[in-house]
N, C-alpha and C positions, 0 to 999 in steps of 0.2 A: 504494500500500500504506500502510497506518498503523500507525503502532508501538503495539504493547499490551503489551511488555513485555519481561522477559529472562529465561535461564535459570540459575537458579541452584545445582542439579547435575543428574548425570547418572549412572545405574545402568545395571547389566546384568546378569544372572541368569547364571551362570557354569555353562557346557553340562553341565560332568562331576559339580560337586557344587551346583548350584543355587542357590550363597550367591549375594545380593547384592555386588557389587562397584562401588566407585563410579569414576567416570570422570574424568578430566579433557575426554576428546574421545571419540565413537562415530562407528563409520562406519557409513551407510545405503544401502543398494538397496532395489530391489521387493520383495524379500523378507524387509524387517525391518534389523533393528538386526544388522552382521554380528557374531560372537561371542557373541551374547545365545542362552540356551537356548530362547527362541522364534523362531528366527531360520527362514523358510521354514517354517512351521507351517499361521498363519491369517494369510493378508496382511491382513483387514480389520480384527486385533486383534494388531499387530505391534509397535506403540508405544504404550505407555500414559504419558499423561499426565497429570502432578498438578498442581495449585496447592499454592502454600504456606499457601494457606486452609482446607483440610482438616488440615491438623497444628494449625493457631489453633483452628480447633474442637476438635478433639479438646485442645489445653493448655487451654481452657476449660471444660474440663469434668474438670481437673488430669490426663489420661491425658498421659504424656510418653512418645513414642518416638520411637528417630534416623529422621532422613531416609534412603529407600529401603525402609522399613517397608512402607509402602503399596502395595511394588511396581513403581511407577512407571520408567519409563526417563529421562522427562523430569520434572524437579520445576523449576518456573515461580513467577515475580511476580505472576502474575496472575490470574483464577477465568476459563476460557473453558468453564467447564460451559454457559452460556447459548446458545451456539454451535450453529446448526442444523448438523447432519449435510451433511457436504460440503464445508463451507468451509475454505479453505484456511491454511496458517500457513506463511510462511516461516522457517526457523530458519537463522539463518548463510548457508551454500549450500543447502539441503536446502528441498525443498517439502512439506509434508504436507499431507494430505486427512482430515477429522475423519469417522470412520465409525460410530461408535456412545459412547454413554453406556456407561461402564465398571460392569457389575454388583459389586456389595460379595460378594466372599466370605467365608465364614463361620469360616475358617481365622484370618481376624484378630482372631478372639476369644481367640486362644490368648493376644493381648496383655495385653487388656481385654476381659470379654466385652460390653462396652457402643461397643465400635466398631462392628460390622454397621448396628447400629440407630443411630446415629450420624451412619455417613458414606452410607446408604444411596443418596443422588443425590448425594454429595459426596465420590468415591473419585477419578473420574478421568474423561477422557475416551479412546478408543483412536483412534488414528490409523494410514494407510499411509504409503508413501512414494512420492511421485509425481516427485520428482527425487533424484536420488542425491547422495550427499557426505557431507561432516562437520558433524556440530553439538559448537562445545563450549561449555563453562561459559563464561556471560557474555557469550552470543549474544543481540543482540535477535531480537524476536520481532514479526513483521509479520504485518496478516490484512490479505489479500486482499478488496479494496474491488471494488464492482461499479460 
């Protein structure tokens, strides 16, 4: 495995009123992030995850919003937008499987309306979970080398 990087927080959409809530630790099974309002939903769009390179873009273009804005479950060191569908990411104990490019919804315009258009292939990627466990803040983060 080779290190690509760490995480540096971690959300959860909270089941009964939808805030974002930020984490120090989440627990994972096959059916998502437990606790998270997507929990057992869509397992192929159960973990969304961000880089911290999508919020640099958006300060570069003066747009300032906290982290978990995005969405995100996992907010990362590192851009693994480039990442073919499939590959693997170790987090802590937990294994993920990268299943699609995270579409931009249009909801984030409420911020800025010059986000959509913005972070259009730079929102996120979604991931399952293909071993179960805990990720917390400040986990490296390994991809699965062939």
């Amino acid at each position: 495995m080779q290190h690509a990087g760490n995480v540096l927080s971690l959300f959860i959409s909270d089941q009964e009123t939808s805030q974002t809530i930020e984490k120090n630790c989440i627990e994972l099974d096959e059916k998502g992030i437990i606790l998270d309002k997507h929990y057992h939903k869509d397992i192929e769009r159960a973990i969304l995850i961000t880089s911290i390179a999508s919020y640099e873009l958006l300060k570069s273009h003066n747009i300032h919003i906290p982290y978990g804005t995005l969405g995100e479950n996992l907010l990362i060191d590192f851009n693994p937008y480039h990442l073919p569908m499939g590959t693997k990411l170790q987090v802590g104990e937990v294994l993920l499987e990268i299943t699609q490019n995270c579409t931009l919804c249009k909801h984030l315009a409420v911020h800025d309306r010059r986000i959509p258009k913005l972070l259009k292939h730079d929102r996120g990627i979604f991931a399952k979970t293909i071993k179960n466990g805990e990720i917390s803040v400040g986990n490296n983060i390994y991809l699965e080398t062939h």
